[in-house]
KEKOLFI-997250 format. One line per 4 residues: number of its first residue (from 1); their letters; for each residue z, y, x of N, C-alpha, C. Coordinates in nm, 2 decimals, padded with zeros to 4 digits. Each point is the difference from the previous one (the first is absolute). Last residue first. Layout:
BEGIN
NUM> A> Z:Y:X:Z:Y:X:Z:Y:X | ...
END
This chain:
BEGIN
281> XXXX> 01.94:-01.00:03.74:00.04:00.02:-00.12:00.00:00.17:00.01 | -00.23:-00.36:00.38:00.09:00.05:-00.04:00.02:00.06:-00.14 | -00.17:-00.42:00.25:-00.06:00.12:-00.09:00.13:00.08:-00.02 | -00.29:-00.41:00.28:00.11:00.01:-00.04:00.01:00.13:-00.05
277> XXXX> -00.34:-00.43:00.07:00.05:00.15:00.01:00.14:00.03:-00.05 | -00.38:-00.32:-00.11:00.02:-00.01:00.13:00.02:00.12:00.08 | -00.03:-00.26:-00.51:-00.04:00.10:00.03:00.07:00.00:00.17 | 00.04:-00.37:-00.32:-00.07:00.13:-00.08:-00.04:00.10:00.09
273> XXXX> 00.03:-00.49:00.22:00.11:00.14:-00.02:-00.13:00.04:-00.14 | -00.04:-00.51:00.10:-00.05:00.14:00.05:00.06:00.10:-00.08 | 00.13:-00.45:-00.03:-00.04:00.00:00.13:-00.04:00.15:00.02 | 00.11:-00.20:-00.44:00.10:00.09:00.10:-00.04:-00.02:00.14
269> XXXX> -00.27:00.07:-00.49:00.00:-00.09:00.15:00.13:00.04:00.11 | -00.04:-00.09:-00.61:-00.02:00.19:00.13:-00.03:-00.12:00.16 | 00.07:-00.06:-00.61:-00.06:-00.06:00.08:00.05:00.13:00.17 | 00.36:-00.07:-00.40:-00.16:00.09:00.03:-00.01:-00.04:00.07
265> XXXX> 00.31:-00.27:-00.31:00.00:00.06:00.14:-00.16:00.03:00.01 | 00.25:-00.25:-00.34:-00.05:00.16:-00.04:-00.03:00.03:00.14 | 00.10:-00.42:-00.11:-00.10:00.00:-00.05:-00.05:00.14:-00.03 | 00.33:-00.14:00.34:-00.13:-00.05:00.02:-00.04:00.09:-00.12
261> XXXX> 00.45:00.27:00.10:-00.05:-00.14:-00.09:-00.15:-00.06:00.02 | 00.28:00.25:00.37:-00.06:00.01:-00.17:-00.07:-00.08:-00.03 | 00.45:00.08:00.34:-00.10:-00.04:-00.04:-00.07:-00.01:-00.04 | 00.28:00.37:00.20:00.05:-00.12:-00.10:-00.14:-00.06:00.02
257> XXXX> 00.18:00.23:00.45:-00.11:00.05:-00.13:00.06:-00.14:-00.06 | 00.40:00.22:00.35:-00.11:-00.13:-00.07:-00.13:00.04:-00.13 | 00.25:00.39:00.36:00.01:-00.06:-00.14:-00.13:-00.15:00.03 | 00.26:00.29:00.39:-00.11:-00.04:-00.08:-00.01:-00.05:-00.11
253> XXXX> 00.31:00.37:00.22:-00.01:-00.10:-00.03:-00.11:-00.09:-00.07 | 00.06:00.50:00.09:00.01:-00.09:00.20:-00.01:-00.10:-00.06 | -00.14:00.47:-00.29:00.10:-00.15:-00.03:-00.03:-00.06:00.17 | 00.05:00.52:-00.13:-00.09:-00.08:00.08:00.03:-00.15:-00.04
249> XXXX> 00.20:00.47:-00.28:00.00:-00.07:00.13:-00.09:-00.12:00.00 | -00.13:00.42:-00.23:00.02:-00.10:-00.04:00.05:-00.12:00.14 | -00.13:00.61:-00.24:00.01:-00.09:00.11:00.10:-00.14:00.00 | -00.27:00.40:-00.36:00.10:-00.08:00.07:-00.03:-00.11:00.13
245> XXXX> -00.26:00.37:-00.27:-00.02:-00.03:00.15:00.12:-00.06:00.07 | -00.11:00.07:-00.44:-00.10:-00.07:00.02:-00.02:00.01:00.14 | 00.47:-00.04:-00.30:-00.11:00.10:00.04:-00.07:-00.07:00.07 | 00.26:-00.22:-00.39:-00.02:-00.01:00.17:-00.09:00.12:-00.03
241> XXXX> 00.30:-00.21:-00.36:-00.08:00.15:00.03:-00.02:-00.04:00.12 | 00.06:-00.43:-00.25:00.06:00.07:00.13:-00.09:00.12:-00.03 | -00.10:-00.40:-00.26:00.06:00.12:-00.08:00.08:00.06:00.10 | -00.24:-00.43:00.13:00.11:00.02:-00.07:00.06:00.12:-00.08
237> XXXX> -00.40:00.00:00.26:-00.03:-00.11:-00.14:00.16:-00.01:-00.07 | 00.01:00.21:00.40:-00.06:00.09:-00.09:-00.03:-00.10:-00.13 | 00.15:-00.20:00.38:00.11:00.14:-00.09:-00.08:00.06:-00.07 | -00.26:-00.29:00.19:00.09:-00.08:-00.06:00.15:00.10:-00.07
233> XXXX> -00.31:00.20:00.33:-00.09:-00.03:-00.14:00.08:-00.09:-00.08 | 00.13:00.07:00.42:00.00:00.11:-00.09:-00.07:00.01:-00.14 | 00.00:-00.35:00.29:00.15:00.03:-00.04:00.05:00.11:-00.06 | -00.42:-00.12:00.21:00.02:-00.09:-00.13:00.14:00.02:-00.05
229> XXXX> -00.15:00.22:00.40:-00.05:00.09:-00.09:00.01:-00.09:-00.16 | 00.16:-00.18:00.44:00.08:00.12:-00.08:-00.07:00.07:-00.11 | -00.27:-00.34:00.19:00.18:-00.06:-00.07:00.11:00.09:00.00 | -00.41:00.11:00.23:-00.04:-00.10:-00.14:00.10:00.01:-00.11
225> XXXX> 00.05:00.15:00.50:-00.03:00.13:-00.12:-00.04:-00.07:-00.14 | 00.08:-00.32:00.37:00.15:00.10:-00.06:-00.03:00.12:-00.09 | -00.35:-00.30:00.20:00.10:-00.08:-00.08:00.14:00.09:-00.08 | -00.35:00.19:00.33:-00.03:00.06:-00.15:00.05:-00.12:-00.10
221> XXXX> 00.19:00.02:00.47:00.03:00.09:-00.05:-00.08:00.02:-00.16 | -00.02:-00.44:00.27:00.15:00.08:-00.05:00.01:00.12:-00.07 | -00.34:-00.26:00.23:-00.04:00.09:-00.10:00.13:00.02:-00.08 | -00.14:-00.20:00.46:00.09:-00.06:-00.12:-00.04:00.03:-00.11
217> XXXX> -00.36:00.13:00.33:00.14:00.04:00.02:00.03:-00.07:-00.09 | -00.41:-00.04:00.12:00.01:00.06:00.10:00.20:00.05:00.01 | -00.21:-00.25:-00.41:-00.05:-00.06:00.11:00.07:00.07:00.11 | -00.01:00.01:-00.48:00.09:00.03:00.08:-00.04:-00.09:00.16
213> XXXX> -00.19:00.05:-00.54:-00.04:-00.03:00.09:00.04:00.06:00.13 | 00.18:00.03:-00.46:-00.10:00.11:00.07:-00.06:-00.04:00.15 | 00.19:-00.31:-00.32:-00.07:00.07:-00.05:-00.05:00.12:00.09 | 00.34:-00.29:00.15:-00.21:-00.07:00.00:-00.04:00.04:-00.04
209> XXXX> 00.38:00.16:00.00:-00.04:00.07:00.11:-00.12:-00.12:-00.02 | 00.22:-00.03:-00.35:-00.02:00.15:-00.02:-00.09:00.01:00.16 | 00.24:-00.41:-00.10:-00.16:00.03:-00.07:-00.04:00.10:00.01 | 00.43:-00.08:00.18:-00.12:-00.08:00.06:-00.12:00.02:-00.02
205> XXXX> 00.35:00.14:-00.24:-00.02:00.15:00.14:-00.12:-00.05:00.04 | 00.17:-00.27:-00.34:-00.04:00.13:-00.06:-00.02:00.06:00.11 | -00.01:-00.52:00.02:00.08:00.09:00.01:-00.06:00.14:-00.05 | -00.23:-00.40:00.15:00.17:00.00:-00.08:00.07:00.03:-00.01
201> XXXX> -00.48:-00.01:00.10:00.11:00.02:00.11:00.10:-00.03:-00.01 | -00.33:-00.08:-00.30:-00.03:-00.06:00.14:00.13:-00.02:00.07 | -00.03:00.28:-00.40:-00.05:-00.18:-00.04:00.06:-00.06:00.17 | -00.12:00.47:-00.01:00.16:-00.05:-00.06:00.01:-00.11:00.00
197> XXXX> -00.44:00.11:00.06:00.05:00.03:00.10:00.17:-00.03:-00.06 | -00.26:-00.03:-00.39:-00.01:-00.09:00.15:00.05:-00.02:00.11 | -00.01:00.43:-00.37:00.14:-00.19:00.01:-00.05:-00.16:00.05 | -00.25:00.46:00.14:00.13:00.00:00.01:00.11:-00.12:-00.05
193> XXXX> -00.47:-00.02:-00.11:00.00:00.03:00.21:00.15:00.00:-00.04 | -00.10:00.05:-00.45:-00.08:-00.13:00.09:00.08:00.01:00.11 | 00.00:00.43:-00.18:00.16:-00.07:-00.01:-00.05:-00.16:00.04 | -00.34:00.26:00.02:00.11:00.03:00.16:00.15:-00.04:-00.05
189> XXXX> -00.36:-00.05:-00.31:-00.09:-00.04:00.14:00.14:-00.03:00.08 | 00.02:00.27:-00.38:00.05:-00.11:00.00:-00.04:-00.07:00.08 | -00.08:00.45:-00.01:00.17:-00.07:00.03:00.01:-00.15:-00.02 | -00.41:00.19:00.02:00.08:00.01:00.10:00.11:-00.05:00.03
185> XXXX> -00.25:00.09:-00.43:00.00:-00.13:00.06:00.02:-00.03:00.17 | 00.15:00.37:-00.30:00.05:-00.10:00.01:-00.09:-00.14:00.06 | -00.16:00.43:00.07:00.15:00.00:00.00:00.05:-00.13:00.01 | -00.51:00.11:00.20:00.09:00.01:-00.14:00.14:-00.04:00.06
181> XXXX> -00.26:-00.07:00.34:00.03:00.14:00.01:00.05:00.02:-00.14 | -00.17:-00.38:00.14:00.08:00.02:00.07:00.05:00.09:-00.01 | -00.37:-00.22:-00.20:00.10:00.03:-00.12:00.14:00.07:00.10 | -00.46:-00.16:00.17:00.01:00.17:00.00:00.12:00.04:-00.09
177> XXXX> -00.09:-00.43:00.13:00.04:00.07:00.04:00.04:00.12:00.00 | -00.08:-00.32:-00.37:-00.10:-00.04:00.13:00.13:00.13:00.07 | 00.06:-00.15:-00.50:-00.18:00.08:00.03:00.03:-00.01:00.18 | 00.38:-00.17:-00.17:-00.02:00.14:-00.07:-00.12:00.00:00.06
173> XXXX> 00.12:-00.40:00.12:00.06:-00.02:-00.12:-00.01:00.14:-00.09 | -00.06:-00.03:00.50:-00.16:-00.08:-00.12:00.05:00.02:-00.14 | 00.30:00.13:00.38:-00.06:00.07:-00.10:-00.12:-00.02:-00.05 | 00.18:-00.29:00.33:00.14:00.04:-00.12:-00.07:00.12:-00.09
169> XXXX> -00.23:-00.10:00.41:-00.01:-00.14:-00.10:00.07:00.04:-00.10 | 00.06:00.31:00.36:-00.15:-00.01:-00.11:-00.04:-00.09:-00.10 | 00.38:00.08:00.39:00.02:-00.02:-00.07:-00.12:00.00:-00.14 | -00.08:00.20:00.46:00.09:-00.15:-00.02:00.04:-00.09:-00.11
165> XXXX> -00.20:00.46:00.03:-00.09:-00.13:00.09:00.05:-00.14:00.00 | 00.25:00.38:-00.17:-00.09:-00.02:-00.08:-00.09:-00.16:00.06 | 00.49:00.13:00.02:-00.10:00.03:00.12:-00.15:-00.07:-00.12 | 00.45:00.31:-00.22:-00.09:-00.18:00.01:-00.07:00.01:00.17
161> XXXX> 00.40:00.37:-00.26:-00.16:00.00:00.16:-00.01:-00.15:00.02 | 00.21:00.20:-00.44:00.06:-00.13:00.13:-00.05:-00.03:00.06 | -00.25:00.32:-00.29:00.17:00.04:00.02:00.11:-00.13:00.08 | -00.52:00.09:00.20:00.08:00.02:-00.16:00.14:-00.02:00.00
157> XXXX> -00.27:-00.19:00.46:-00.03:00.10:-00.13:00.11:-00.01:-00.13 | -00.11:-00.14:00.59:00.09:-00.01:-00.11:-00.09:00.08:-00.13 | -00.18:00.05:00.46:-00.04:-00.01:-00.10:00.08:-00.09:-00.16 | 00.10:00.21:00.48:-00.09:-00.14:00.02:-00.01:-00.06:-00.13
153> XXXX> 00.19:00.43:00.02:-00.13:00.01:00.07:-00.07:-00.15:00.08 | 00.23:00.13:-00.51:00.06:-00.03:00.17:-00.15:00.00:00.06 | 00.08:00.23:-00.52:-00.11:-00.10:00.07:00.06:00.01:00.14 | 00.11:00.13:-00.52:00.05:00.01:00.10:-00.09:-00.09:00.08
149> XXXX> -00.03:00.12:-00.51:-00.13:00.00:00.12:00.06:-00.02:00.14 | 00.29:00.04:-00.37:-00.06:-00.15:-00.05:-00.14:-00.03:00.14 | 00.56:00.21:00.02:-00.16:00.07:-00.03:-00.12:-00.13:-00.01 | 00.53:00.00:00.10:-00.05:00.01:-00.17:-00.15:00.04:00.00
145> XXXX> 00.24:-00.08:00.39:00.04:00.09:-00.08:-00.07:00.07:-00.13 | -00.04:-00.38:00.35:-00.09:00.09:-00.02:00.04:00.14:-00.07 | 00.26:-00.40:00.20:-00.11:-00.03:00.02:-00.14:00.15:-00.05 | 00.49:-00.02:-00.14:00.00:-00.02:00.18:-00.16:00.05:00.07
141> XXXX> 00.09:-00.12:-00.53:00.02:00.18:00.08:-00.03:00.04:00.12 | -00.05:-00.44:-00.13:-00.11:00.07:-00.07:00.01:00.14:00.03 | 00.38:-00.33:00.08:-00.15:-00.02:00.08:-00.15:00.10:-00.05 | 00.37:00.01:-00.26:00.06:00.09:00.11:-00.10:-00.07:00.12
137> XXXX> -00.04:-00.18:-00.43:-00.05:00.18:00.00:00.04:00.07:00.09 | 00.08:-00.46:00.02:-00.13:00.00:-00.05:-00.05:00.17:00.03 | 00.43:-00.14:-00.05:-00.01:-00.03:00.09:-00.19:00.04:00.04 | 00.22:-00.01:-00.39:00.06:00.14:00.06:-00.04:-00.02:00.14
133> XXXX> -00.06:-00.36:-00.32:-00.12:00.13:-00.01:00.08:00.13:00.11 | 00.06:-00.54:00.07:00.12:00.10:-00.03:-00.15:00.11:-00.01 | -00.09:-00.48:-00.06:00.04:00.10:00.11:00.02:00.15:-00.10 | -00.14:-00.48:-00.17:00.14:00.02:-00.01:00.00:00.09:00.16
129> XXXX> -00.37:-00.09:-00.26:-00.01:-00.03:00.09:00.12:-00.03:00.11 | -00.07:00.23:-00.46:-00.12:-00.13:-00.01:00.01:-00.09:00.15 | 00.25:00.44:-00.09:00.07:-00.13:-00.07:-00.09:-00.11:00.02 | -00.20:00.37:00.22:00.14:-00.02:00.07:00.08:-00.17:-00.07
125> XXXX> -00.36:00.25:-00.21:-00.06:-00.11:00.14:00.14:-00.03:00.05 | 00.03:00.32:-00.34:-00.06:-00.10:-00.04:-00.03:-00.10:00.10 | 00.17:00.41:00.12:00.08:-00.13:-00.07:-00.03:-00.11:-00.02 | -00.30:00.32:00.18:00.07:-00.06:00.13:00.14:-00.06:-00.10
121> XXXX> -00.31:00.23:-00.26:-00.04:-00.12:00.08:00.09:-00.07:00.08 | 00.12:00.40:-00.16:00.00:-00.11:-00.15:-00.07:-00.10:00.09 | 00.04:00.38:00.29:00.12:-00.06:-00.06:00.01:-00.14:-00.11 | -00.42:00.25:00.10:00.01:-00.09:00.05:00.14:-00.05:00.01
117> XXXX> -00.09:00.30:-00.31:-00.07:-00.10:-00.01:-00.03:-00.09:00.08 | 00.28:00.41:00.01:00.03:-00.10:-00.07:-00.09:-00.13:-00.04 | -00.15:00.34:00.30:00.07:-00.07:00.08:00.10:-00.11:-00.13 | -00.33:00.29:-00.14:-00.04:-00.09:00.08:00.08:-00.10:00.09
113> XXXX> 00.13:00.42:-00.30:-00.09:-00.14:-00.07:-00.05:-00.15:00.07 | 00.21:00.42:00.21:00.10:-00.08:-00.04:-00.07:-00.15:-00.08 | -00.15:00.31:00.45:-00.06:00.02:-00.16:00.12:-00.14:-00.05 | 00.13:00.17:00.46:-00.11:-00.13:-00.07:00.01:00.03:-00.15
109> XXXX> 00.25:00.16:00.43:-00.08:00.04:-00.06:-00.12:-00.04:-00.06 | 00.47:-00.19:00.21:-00.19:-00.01:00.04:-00.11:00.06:-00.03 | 00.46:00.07:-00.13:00.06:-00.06:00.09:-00.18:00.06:00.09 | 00.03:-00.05:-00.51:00.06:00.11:00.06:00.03:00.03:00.21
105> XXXX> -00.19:-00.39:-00.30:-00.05:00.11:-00.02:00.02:00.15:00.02 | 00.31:-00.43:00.06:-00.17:-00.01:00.09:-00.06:00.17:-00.01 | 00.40:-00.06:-00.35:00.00:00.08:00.17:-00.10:-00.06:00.14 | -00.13:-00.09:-00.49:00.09:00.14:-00.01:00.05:00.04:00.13
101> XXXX> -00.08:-00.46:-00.07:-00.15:00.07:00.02:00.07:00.14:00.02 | 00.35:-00.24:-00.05:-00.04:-00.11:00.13:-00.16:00.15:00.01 | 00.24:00.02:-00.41:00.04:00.05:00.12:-00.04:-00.01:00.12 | -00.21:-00.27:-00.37:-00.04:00.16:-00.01:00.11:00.11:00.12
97> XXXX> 00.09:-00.47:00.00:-00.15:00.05:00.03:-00.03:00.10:00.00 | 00.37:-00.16:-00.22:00.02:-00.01:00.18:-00.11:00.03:00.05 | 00.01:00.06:-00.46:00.07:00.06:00.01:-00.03:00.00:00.18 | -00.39:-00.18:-00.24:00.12:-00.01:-00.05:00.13:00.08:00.09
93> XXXX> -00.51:00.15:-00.14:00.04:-00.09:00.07:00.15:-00.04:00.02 | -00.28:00.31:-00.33:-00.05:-00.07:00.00:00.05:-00.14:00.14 | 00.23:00.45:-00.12:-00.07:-00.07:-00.15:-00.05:-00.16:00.04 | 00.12:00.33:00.34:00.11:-00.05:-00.06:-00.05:-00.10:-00.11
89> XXXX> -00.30:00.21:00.26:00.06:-00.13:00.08:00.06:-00.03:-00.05 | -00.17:00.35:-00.20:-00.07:-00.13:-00.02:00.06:-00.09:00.07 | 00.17:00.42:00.04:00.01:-00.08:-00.17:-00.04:-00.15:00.00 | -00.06:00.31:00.39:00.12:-00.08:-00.02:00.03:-00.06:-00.14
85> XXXX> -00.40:00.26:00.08:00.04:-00.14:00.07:00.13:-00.06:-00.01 | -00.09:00.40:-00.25:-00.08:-00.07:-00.02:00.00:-00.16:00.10 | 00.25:00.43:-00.01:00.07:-00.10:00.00:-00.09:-00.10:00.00 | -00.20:00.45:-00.01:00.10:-00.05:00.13:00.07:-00.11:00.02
81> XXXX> -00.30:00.14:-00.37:-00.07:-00.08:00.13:00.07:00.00:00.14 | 00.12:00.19:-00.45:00.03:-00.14:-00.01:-00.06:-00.04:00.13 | 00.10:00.45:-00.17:00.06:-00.07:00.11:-00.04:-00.16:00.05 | -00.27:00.32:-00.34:00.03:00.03:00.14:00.06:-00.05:00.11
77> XXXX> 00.01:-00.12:-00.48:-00.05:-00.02:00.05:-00.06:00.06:00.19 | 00.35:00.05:-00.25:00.05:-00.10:00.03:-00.18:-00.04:00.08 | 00.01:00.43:-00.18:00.13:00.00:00.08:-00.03:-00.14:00.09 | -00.22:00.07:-00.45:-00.09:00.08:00.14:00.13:-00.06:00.11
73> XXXX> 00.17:-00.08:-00.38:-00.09:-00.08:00.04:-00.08:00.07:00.10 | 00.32:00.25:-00.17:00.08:-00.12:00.07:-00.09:-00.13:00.03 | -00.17:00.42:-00.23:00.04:00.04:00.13:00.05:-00.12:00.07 | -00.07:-00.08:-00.44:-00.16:00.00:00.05:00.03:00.05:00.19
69> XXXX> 00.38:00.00:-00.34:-00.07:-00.16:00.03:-00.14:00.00:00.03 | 00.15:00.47:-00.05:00.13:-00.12:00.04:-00.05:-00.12:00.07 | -00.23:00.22:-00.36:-00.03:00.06:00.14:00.09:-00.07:00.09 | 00.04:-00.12:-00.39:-00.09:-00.02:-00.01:-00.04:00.05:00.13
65> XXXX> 00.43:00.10:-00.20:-00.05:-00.12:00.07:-00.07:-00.04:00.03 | 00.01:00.43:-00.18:00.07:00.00:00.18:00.00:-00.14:00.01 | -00.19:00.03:-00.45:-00.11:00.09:00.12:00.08:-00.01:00.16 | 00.25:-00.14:-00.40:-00.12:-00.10:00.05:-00.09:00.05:00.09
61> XXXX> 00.37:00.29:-00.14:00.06:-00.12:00.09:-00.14:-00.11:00.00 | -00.11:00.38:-00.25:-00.02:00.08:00.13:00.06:-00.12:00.08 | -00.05:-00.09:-00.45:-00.09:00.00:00.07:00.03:00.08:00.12 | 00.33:-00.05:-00.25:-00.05:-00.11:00.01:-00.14:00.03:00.10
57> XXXX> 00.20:00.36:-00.12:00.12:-00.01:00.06:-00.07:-00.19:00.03 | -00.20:00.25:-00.32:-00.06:00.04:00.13:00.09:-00.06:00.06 | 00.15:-00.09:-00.40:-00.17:-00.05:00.01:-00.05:00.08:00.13 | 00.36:00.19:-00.15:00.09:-00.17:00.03:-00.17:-00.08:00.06
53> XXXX> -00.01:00.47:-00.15:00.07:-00.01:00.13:00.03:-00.15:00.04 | -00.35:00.23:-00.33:00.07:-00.10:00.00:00.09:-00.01:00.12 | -00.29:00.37:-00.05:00.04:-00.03:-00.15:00.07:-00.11:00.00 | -00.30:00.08:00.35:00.10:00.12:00.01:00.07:-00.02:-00.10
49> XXXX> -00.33:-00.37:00.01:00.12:-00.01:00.09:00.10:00.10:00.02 | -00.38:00.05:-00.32:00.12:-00.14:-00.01:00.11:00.03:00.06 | -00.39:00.23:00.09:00.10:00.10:-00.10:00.11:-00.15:-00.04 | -00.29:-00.14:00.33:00.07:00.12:00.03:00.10:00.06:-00.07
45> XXXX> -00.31:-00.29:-00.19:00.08:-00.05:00.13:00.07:00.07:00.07 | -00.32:00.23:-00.25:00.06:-00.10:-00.12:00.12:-00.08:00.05 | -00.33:00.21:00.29:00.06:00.09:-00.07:00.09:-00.08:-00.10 | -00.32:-00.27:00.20:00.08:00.03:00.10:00.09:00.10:-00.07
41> XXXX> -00.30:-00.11:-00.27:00.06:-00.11:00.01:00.10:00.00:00.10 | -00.34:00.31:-00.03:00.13:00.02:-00.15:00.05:-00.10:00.02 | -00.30:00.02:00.32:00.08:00.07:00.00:00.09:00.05:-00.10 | -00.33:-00.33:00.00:00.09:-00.06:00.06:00.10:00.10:00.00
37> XXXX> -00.32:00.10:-00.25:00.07:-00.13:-00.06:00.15:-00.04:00.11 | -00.36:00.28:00.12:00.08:00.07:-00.12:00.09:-00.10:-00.06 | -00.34:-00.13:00.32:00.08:00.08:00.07:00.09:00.02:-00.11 | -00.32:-00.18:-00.22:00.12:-00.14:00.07:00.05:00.10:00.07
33> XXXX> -00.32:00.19:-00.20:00.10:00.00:-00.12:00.11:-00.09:00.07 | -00.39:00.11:00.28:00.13:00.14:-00.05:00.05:-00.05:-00.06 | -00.30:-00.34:00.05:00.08:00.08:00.11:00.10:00.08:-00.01 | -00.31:-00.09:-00.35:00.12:-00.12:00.01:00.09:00.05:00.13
29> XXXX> -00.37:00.27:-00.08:00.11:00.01:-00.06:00.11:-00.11:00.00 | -00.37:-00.05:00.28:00.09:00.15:00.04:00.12:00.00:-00.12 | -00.34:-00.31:-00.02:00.11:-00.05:00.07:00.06:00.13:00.04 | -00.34:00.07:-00.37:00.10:-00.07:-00.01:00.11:-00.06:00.11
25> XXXX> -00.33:00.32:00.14:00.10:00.04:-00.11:00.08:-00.05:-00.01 | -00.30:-00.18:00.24:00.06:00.06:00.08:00.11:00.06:-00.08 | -00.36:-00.22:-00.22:00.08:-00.09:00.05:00.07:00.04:00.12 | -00.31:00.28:-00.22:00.10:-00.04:-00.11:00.13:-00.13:00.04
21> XXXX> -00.39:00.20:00.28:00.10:00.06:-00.01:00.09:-00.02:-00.13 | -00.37:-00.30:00.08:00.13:-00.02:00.16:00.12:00.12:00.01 | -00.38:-00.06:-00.35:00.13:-00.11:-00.02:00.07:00.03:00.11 | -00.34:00.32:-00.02:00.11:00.06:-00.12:00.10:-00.14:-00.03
17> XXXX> -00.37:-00.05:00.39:00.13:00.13:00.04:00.09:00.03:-00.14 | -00.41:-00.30:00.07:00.15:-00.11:-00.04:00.11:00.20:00.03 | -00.46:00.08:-00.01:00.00:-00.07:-00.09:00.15:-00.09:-00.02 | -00.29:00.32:00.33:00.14:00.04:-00.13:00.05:-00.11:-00.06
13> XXXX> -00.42:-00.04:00.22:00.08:00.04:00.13:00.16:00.02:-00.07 | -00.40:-00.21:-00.34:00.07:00.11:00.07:00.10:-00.02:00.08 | -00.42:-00.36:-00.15:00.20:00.08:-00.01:-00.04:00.13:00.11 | -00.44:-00.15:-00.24:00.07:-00.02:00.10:00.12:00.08:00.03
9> XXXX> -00.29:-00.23:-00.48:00.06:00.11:00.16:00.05:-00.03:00.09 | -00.34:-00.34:-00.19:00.13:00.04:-00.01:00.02:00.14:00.07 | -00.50:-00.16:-00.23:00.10:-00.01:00.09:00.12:00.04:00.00 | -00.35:-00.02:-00.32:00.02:-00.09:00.04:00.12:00.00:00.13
5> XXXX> -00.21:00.38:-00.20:00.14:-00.06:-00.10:00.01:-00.11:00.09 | -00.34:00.23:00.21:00.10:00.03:00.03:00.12:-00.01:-00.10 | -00.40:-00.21:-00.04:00.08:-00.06:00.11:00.11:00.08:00.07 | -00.17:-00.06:-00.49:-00.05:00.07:00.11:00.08:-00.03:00.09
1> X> -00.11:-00.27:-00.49:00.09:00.07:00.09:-00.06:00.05:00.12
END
């Protein structure tokens, strides 16, 4: 053999061009033959439907429902983020609450979600401690109006301006101090302080003015904004339309605080106010 048999040719530059255009053919024709397919198939559907009046008369009522029930979902979806809160408060908190939250959140301009969630607290503590939650949230309104960062300039904090300095031991139980400014572990710090101070005094006005630490005056007057603003919250837990800028006569009579039970009573120091100020609403 010669070494020019011995060797392979070398492909041609051409060489796959007669498979690659036989394989453009074939999907071209399948192509065209499926356009064709489809359009006698559409033609065919057509000549049905002009030909059957009872058989279009069906399909044209599935096609306006079909759009219908596609328009009335767009629709609902569009609206749903306006009720969106109030659903939730309904759904998820029990009737006196979800009112009680529904007019906080209206009243104080307070994201609804949030304020139902500390509503749900302030029951829950309230029954565990036998104090009235309405009372709790009208200290909480008084005191800060619902804002969880509210800070006195002798340094009260969060939504029952705690005196942080003072009271510091009580928030070991949430990670240390810096817990002063979360929501609920505020509240519960300051419902501590508060059914102490009540404890002491014996009485609901009594505890209220050790709560705000009343030194320079009686503190009669943020005792009276307390306990009107619990009376409106008590109509309102009761199913009362109250507008959110009703006005609530003043109670003058001291109410006896009940006694709570040792084995549920929150620790708190009644020697030292929550907070050493007096605030207006």
């Amino acid at each position: 053999m010669t070494a020019q048999n011995s060797t392979w040719p070398t492909p041609c530059p051409g060489f796959l061009r007669p498979s690659a255009d036989r394989l453009f053919r074939v999907l071209y024709a399948i192509t065209h033959s499926g356009m064709a397919l489809l359009g006698l198939g559409l033609a065919l559907v057509t000549l049905i439907l002009l030909t059957n009046p009872q058989l279009r008369g069906d399909a044209e009522q599935k096609l306006l429902g079909w759009l219908q029930q596609r328009q009335n979902s767009e629709t609902t979806a569009d609206d749903e983020p306006k009720g969106t809160a109030e659903a939730t408060l309904a759904t998820n908190l029990p009737k006196e609450q979800a009112q009680v939250a529904s007019w906080i959140s209206r009243k104080y301009r307070v994201a609804p979600e949030a304020v139902g969630a500390l509503v749900a607290e302030a029951f829950t503590l309230g029954s565990k401690i036998k104090l009235d939650p309405t009372l709790i949230l009208a200290v909480m309104a008084i005191e800060s109006r619902f804002n969880p960062f509210a800070q006195s300039p002798v340094g009260a904090q969060g939504l029952m301006q705690v005196l942080t300095r003072v009271h510091s031991d009580k928030y070991e139980d949430f990670g240390g101090k810096q817990a002063a400014l979360d929501p609920l572990a505020n509240l519960r710090v300051g419902v501590k302080v508060l059914q102490d101070c009540i404890r002491n005094a014996g009485t609901i006005e009594g505890g209220l003015r050790r709560y705000v630490g009343a030194v320079e005056t009686d503190g009669n007057d943020y005792v009276a904004k307390v306990m009107a603003e619990q009376q409106r919250l008590r109509s309102v837990a009761r199913g009362v339309k109250l507008p959110i800028n009703a006005g609530t006569p003043v109670l003058v009579r001291a109410t006896p605080a009940k006694p709570a039970d040792d084995k549920r009573e929150l620790e708190a120091d009644a020697g030292t106010p929550a907070a050493s100020k007096l605030q207006s609403s």
